[in-house]
ROMI-255315 format. One line per field, with one value per atom (N, C-alpha, C, O): atom name; x, y, z. Coordinates in Angstrom, 3 decimals. Layout:
name <- CA / ...
x <- X / ...
y <- Y / ...
z <- Z / ...
END
This chain:
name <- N / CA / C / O / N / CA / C / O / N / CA / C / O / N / CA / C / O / N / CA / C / O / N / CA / C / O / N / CA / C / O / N / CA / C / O / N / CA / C / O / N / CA / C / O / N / CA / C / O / N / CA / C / O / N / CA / C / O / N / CA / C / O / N / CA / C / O / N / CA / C / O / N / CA / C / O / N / CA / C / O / N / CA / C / O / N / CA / C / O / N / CA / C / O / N / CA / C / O / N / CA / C / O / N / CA / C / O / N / CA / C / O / N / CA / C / O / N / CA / C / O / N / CA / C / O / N / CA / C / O / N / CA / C / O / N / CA / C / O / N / CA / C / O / N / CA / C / O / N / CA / C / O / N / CA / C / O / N / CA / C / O / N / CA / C / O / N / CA / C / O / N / CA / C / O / N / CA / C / O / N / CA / C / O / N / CA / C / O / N / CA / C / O / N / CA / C / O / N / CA / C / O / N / CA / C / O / N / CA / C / O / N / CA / C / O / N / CA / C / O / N / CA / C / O / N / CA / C / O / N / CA / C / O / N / CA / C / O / N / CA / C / O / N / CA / C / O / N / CA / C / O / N / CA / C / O / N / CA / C / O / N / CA / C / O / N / CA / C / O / N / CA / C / O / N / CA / C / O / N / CA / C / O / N / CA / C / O / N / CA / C / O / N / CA / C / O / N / CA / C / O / N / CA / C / O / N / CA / C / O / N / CA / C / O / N / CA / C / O / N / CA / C / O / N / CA / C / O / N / CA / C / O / N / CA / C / O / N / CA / C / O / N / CA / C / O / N / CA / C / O / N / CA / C / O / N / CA / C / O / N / CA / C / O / N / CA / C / O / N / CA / C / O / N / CA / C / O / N / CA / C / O / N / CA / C / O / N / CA / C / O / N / CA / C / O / N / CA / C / O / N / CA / C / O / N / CA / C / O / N / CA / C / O / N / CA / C / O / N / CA / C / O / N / CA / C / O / N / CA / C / O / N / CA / C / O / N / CA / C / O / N / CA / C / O / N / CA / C / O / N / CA / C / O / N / CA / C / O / N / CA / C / O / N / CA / C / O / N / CA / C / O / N / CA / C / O / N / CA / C / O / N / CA / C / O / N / CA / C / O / N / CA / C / O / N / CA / C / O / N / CA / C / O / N / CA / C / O / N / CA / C / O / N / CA / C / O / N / CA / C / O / N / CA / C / O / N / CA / C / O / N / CA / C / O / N / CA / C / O / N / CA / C / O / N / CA / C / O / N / CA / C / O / N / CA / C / O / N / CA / C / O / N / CA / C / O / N / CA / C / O / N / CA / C / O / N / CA / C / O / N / CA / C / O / N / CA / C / O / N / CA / C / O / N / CA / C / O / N / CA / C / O / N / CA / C / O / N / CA / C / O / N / CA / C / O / N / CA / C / O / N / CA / C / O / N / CA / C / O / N / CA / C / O / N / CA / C / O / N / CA / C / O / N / CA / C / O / N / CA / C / O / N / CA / C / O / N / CA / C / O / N / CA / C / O / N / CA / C / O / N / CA / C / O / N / CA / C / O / N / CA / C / O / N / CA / C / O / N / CA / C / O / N / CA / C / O / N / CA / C / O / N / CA / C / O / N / CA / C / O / N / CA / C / O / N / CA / C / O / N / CA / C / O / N / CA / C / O / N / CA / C / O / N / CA / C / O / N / CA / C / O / N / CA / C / O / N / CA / C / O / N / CA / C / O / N / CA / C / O
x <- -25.170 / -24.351 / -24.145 / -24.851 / -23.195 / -23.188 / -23.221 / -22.418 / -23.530 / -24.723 / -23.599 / -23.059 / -23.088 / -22.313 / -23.173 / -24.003 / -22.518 / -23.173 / -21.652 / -20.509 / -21.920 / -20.766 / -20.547 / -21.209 / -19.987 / -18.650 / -17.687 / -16.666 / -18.224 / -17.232 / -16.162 / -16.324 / -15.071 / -13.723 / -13.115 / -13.477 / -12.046 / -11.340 / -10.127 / -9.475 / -9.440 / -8.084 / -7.224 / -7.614 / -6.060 / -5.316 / -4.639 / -4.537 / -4.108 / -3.424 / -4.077 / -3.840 / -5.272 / -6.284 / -7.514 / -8.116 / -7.917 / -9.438 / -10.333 / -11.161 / -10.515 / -11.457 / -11.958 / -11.141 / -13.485 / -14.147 / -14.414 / -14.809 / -14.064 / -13.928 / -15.149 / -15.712 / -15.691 / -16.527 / -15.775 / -14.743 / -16.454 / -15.532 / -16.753 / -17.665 / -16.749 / -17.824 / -16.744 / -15.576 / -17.171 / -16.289 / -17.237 / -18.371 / -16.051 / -16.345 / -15.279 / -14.093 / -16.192 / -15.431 / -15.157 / -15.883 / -14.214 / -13.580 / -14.765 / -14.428 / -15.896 / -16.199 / -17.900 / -18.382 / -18.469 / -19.701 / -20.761 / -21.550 / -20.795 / -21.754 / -21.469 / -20.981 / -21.914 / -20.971 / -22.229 / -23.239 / -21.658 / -22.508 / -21.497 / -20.775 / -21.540 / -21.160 / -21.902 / -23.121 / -21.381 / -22.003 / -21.494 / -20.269 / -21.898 / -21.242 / -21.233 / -22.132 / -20.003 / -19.159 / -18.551 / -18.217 / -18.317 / -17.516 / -15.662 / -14.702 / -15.801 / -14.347 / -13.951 / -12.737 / -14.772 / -14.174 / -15.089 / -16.222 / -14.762 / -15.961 / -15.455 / -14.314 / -16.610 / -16.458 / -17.360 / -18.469 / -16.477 / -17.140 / -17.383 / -16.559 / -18.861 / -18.922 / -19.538 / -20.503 / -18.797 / -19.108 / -20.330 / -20.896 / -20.934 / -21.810 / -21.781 / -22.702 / -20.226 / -19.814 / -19.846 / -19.854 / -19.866 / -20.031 / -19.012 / -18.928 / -18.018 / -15.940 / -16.103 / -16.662 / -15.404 / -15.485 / -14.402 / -13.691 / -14.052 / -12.929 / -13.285 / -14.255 / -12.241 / -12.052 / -11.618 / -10.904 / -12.036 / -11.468 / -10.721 / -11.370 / -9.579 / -8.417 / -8.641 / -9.008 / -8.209 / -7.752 / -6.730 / -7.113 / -5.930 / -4.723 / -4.352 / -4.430 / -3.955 / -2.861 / -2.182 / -1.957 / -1.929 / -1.232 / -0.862 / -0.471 / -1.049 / -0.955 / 0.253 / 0.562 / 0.822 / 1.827 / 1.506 / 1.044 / 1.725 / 1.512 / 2.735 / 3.368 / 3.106 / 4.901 / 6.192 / 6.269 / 6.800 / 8.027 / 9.272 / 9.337 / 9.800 / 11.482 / 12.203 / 12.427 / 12.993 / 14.090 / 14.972 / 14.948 / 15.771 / 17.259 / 18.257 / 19.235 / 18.507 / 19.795 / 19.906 / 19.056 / 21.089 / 21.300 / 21.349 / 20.620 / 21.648 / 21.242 / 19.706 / 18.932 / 19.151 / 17.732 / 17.128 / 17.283 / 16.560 / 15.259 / 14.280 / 13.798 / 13.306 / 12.424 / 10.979 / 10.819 / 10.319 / 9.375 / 7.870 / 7.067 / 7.737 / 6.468 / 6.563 / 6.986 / 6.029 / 6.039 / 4.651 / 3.972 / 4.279 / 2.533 / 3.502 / 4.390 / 3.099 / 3.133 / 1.697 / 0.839 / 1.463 / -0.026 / -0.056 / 0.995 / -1.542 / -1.307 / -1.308 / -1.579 / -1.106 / -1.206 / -2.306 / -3.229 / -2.406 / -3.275 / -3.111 / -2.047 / -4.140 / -4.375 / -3.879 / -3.395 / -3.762 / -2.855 / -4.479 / -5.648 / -3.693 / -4.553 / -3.665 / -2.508 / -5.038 / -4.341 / -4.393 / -5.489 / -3.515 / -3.652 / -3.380 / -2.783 / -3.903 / -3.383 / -2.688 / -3.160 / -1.552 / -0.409 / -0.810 / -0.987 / -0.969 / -1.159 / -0.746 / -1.391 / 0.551 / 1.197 / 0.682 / 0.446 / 0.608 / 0.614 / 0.975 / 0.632 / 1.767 / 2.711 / 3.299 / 3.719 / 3.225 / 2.864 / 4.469 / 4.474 / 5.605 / 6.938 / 7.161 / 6.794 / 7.982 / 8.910 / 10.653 / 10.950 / 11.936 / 12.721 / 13.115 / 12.190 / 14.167 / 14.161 / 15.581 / 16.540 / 15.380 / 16.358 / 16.035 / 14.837 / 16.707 / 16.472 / 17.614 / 17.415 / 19.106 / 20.493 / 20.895 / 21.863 / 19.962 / 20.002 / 18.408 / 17.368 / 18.743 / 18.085 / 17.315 / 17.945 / 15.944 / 15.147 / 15.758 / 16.119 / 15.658 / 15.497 / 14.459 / 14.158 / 13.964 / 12.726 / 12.866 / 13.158 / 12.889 / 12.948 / 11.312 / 10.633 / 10.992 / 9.797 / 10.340 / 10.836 / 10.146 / 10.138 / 8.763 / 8.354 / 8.541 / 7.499 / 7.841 / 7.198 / 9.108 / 9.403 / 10.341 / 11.046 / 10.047 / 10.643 / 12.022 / 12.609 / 12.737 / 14.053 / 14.853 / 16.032 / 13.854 / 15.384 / 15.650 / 16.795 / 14.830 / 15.132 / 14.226 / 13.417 / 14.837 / 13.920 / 13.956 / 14.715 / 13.069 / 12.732 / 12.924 / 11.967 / 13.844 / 14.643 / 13.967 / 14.151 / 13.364 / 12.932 / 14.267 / 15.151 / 14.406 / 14.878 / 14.339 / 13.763 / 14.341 / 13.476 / 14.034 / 14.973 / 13.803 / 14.865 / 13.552 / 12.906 / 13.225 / 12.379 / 12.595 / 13.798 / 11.536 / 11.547 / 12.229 / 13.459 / 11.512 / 11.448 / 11.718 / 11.767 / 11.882 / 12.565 / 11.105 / 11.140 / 10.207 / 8.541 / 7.835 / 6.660 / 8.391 / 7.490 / 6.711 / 7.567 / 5.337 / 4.746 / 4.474 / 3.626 / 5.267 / 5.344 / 4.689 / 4.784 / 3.676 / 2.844 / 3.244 / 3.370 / 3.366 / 3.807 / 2.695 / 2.636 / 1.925 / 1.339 / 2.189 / 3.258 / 1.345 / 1.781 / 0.945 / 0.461 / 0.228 / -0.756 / 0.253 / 0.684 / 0.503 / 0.830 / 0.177 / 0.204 / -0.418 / -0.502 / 0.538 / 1.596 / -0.036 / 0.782 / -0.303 / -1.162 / 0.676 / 0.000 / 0.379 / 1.241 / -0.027 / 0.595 / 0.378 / -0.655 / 1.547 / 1.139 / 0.821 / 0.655 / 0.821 / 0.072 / 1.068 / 2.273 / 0.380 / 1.690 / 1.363 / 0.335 / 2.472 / 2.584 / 3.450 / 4.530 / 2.825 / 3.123 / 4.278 / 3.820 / 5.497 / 5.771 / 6.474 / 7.702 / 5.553 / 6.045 / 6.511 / 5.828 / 7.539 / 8.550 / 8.730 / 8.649 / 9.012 / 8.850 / 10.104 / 9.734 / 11.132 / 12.255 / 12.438 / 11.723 / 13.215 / 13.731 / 15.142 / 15.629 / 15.891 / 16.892 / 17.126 / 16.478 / 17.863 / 18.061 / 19.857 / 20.604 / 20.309 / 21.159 / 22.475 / 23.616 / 22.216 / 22.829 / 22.213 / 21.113 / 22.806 / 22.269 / 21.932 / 21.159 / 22.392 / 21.833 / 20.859 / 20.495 / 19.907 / 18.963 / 17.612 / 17.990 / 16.210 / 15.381 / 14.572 / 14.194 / 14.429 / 13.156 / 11.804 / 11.751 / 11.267 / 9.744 / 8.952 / 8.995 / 8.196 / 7.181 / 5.716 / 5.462 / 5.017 / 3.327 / 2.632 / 2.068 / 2.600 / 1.566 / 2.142 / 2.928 / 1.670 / 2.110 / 0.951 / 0.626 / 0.245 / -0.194 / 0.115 / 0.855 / -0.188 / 0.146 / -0.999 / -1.628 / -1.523 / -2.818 / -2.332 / -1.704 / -2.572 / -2.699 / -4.116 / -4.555 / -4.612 / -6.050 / -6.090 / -5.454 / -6.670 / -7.225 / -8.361 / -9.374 / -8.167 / -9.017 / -9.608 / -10.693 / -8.768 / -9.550 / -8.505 / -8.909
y <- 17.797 / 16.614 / 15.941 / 16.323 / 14.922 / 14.694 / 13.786 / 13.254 / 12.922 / 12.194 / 11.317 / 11.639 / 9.786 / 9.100 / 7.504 / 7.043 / 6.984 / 5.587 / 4.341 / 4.753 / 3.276 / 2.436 / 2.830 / 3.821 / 2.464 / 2.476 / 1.218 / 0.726 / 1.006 / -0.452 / 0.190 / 0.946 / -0.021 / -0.008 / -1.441 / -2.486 / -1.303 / -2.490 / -2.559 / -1.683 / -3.833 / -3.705 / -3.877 / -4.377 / -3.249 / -3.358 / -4.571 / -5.088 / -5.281 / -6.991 / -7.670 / -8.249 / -7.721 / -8.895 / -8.938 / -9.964 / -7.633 / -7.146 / -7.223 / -6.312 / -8.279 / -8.429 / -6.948 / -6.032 / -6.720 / -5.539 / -6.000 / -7.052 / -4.912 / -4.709 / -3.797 / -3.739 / -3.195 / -2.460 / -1.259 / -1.453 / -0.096 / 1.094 / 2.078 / 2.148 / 2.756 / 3.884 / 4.988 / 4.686 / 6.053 / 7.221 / 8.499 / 8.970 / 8.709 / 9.763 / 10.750 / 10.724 / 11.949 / 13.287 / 14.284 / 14.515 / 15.109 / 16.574 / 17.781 / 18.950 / 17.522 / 18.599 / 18.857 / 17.850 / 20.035 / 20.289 / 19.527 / 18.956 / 19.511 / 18.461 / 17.863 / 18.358 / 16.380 / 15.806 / 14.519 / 14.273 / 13.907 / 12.849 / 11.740 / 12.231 / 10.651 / 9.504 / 9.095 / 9.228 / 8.531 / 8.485 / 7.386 / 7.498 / 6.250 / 4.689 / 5.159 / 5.918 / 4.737 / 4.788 / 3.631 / 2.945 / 3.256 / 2.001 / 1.923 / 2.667 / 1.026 / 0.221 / 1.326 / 1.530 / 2.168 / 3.143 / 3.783 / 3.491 / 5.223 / 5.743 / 7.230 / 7.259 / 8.887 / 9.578 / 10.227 / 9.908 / 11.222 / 12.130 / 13.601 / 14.288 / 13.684 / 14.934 / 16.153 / 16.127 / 16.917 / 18.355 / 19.120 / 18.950 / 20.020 / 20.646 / 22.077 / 22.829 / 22.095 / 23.499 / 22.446 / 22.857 / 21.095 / 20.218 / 19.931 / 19.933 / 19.606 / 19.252 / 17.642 / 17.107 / 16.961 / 15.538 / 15.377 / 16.374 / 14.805 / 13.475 / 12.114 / 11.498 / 11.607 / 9.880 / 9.631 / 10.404 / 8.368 / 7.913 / 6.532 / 5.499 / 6.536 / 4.756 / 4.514 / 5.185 / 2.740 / 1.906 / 0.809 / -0.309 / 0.947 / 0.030 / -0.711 / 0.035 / -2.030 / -3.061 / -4.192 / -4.230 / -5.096 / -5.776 / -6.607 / -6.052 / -8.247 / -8.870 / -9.800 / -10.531 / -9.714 / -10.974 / -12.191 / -11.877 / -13.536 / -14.538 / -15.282 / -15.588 / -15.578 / -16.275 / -15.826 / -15.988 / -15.416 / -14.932 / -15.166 / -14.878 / -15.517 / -16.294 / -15.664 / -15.309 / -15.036 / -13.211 / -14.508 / -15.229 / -14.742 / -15.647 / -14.513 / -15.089 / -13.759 / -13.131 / -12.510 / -12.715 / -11.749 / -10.449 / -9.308 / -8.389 / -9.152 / -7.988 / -7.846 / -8.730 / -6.250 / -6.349 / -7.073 / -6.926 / -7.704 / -8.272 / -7.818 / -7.772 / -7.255 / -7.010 / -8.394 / -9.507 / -7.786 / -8.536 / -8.591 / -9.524 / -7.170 / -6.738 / -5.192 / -4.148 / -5.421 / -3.816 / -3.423 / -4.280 / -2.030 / -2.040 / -0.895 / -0.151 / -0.989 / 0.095 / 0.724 / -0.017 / 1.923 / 2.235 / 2.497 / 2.851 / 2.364 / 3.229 / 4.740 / 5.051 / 5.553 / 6.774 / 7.569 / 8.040 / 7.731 / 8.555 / 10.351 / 10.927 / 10.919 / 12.366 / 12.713 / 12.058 / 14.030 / 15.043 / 14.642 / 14.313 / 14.899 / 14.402 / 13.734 / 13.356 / 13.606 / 13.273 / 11.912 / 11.461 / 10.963 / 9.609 / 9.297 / 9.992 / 8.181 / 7.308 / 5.920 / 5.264 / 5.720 / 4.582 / 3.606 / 4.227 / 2.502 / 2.361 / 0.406 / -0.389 / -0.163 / -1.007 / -1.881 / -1.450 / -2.984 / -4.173 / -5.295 / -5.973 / -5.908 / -7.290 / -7.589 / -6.879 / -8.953 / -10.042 / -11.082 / -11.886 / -10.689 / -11.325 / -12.013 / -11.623 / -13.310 / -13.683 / -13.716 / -14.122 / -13.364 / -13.866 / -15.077 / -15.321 / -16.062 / -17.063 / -16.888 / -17.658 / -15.605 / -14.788 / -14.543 / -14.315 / -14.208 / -12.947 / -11.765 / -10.775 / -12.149 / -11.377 / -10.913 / -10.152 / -11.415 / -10.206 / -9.716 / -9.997 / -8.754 / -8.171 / -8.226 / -8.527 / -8.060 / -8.089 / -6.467 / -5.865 / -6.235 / -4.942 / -4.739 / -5.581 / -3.665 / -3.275 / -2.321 / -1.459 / -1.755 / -0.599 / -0.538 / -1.523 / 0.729 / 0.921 / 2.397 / 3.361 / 2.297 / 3.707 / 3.905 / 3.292 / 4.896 / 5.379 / 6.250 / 6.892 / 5.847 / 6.606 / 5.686 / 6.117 / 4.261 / 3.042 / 2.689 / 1.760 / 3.380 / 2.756 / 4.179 / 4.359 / 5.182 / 6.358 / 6.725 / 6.716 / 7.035 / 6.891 / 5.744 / 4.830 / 6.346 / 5.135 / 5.084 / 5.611 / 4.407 / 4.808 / 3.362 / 2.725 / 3.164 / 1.639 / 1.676 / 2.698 / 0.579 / 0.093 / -0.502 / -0.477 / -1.131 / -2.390 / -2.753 / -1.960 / -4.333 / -5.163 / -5.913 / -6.471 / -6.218 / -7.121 / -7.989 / -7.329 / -9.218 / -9.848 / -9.910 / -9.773 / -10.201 / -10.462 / -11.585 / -11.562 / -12.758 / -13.998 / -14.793 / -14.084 / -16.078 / -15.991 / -16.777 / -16.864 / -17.177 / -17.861 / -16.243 / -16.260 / -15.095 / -13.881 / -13.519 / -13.330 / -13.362 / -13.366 / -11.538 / -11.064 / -10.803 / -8.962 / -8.525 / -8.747 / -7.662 / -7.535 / -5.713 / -4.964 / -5.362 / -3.652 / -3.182 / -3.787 / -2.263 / -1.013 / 0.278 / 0.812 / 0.437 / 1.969 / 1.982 / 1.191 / 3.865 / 4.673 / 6.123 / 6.724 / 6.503 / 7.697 / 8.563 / 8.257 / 9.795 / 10.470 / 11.290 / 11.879 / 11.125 / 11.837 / 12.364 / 11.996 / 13.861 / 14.931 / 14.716 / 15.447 / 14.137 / 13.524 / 14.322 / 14.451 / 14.766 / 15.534 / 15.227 / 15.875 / 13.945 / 13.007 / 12.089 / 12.334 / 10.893 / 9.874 / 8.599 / 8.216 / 8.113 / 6.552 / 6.650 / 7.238 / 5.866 / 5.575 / 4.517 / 3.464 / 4.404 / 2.989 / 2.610 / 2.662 / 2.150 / 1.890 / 0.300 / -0.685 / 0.267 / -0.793 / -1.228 / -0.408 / -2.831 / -2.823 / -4.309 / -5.374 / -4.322 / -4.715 / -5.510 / -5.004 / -6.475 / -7.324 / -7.576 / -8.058 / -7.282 / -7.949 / -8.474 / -8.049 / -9.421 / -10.188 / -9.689 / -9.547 / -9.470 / -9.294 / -10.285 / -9.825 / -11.569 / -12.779 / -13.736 / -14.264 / -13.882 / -14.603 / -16.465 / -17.018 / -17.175 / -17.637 / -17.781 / -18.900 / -16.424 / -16.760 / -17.140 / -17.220 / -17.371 / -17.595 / -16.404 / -16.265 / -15.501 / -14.504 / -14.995 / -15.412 / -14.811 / -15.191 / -13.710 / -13.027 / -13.441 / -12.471 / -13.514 / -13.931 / -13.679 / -14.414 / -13.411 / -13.832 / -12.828 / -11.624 / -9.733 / -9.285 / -9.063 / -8.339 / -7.700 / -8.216 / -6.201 / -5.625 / -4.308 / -3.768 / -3.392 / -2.438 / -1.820 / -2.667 / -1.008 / -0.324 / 1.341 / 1.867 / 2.074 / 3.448 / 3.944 / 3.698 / 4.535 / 5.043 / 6.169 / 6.808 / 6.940 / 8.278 / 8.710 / 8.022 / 9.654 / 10.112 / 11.559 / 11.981 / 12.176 / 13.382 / 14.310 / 15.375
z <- 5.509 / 5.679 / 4.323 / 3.391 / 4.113 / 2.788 / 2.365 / 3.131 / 1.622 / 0.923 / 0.358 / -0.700 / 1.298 / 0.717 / 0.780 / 1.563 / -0.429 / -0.924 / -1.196 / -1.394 / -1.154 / -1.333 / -2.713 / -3.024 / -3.419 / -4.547 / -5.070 / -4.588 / -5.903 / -6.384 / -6.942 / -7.900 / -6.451 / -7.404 / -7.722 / -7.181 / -8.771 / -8.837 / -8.884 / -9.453 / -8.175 / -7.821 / -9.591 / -10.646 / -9.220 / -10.620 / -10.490 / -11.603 / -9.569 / -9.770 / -10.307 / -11.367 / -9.484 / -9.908 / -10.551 / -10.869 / -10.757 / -11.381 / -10.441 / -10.485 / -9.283 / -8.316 / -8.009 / -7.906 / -7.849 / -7.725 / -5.793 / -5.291 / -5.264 / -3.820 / -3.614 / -4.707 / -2.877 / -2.215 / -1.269 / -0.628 / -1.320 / -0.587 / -0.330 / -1.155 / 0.712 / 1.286 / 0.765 / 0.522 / 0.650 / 0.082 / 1.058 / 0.967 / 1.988 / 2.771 / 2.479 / 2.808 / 1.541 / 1.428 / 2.038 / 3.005 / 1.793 / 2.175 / 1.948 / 2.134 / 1.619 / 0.906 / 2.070 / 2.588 / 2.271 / 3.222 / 2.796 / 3.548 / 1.280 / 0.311 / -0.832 / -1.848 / -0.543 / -1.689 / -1.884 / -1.225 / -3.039 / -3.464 / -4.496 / -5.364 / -4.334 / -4.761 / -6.029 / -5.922 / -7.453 / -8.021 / -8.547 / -8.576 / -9.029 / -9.684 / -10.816 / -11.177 / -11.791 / -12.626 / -12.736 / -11.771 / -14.261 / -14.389 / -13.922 / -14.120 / -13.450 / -12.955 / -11.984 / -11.958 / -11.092 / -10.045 / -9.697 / -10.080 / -8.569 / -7.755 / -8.465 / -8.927 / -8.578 / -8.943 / -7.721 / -7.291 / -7.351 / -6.155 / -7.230 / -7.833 / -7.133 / -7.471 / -6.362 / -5.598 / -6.576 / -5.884 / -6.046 / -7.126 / -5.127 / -5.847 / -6.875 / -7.197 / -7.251 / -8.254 / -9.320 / -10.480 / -9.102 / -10.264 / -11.145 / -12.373 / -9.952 / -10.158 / -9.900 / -8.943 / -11.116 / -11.062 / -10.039 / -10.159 / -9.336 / -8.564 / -8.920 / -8.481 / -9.926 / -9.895 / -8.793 / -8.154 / -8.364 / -7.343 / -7.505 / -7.674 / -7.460 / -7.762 / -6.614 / -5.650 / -6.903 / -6.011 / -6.114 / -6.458 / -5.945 / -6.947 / -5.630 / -4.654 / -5.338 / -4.593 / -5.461 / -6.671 / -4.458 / -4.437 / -3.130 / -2.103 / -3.277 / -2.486 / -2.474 / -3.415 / -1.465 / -1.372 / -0.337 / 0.760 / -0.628 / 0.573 / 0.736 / -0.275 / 1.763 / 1.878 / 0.708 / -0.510 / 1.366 / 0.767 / 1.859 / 3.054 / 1.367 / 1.656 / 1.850 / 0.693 / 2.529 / 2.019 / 2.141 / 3.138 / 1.008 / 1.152 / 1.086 / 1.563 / 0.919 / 0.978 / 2.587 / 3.453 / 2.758 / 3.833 / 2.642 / 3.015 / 1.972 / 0.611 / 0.422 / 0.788 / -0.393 / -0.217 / -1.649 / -2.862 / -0.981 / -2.567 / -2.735 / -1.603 / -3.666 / -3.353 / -2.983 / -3.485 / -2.113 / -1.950 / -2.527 / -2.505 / -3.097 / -3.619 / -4.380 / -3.884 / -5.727 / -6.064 / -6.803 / -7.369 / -6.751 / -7.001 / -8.136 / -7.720 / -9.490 / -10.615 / -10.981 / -11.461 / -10.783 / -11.098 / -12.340 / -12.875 / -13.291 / -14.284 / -14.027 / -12.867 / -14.722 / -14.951 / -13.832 / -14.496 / -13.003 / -12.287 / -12.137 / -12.360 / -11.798 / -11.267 / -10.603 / -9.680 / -10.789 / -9.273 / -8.222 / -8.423 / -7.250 / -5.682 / -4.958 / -5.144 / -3.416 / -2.513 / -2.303 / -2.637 / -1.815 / -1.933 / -0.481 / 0.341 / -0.342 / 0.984 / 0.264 / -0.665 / 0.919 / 0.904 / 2.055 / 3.104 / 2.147 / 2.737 / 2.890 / 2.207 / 4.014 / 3.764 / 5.110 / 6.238 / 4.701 / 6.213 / 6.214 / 5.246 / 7.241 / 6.824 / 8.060 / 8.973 / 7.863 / 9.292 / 8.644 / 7.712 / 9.496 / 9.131 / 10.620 / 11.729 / 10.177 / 11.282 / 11.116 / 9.992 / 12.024 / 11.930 / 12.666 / 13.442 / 12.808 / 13.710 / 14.565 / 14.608 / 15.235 / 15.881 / 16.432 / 16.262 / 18.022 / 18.804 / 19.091 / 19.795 / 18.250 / 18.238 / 17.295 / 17.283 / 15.852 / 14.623 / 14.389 / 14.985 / 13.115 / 12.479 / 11.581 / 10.567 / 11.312 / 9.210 / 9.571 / 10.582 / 8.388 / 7.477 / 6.466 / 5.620 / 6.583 / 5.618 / 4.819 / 5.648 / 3.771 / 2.780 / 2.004 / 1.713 / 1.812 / 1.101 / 0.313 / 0.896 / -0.853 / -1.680 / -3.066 / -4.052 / -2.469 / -3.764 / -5.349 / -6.179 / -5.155 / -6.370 / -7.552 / -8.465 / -7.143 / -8.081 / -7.470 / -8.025 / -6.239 / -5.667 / -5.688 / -5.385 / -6.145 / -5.824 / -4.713 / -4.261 / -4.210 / -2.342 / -1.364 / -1.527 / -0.420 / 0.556 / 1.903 / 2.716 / 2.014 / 4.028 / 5.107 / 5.546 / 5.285 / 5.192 / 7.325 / 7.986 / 7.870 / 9.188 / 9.402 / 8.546 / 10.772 / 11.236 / 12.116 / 12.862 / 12.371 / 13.440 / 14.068 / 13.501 / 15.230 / 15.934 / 16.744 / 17.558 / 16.560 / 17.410 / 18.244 / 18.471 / 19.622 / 21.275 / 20.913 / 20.923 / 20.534 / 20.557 / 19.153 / 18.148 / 19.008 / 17.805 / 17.058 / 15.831 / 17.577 / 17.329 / 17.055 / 16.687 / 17.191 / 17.242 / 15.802 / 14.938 / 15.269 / 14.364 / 14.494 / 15.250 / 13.709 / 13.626 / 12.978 / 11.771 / 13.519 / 12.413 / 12.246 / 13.214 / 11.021 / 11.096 / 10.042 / 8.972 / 10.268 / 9.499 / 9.037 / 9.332 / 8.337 / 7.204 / 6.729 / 5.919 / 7.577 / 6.457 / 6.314 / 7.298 / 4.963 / 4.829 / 3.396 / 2.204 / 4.137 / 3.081 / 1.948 / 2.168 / 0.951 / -0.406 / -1.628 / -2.429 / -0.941 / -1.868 / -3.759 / -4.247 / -4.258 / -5.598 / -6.992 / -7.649 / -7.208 / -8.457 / -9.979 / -11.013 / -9.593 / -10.473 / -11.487 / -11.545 / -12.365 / -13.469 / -12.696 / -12.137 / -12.834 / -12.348 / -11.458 / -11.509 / -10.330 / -8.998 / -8.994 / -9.437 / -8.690 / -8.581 / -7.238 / -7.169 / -5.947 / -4.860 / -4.466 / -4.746 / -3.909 / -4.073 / -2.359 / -1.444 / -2.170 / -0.968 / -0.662 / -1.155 / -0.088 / -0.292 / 1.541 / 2.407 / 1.885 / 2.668 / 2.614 / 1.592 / 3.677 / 4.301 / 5.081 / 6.038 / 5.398 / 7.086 / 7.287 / 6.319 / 8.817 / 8.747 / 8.912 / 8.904 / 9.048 / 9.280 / 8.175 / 8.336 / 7.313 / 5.840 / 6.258 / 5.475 / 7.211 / 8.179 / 8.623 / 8.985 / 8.781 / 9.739 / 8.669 / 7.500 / 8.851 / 8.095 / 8.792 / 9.956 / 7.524 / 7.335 / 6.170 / 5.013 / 6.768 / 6.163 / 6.438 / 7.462 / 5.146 / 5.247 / 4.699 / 3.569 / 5.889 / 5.405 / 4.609 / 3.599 / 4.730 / 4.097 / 4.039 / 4.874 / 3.138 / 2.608 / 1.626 / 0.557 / 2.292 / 1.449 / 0.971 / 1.792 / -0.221 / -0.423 / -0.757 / -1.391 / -0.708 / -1.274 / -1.565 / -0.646 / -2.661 / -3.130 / -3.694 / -4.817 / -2.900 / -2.879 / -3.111 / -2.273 / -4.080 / -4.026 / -2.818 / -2.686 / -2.128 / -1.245 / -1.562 / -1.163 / -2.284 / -2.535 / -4.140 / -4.607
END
């Protein structure tokens, strides 16, 4: 079984050092503290750094019906590996006959994977997740996270807004 211990990493926005258990891919593995991050070593005795990069947003305004962005996480330079993405955010519109719009892209705006939302109620507090894995062939990450409303009229509010890119293996 394999031999895991907590792990301080630290976020890249804010420096704040977070706490993380690091449960590996591997039959035997061991955790080892390292400055400003976690290093999984193997027993053929293959390093894995392990990142942790976010970014927090609290109240944001979408004034347009065009997209703004609302939040963007730039990593430094990281390793080929596998990462988890991983997004969560608690919006209201004050509608129940239009639309928010959501866009998220991981590649700085060249493409993108655009939601739409239509509230029950127009008091409705939405809360949406995103975990996705990405096989990453490594550089700088730059995932981007954008708002529209479809009646420039209506009031969209996003309370909160996180982004996290984690190395997992």
């Amino acid at each position: 079984m394999a031999q895991v211990k907590p792990v301080a990493v630290t976020g890249v926005s804010t420096g704040a050092v977070v706490g993380a258990n690091i449960d590996a891919n591997f039959d035997e593995c061991y955790a080892e503290d390292i400055a400003l991050g976690g290093r999984i070593t193997t027993l053929e005795g293959n390093y894995i750094d392990r990142t942790y990069d976010y970014v927090q947003v609290a109240s944001f305004t979408v004034a347009n019906d065009t997209y703004e962005t609302v939040a963007q996480l730039v990593t430094p330079s990281r390793g080929a590996g596998t990462y988890e993405l991983k997004m969560s955010m608690i919006h209201s519109l004050n509608s129940v006959t239009t639309s928010a719009f959501f866009r998220f892209s991981t590649d700085g705006g060249s493409t993108w994977t655009e939601v739409r939302k239509e509230p029950k109620d127009n008091t409705d507090n939405v809360v949406d997740t995103l975990i996705h894995v990405d096989v990453f062939a490594g550089g700088i990450k730059d995932i981007v996270v954008q708002a529209r409303k479809e009646n420039a009229g209506d009031v969209l509010l996003v309370t909160h807004l996180d982004i996290i890119y984690q190395r997992v293996v």
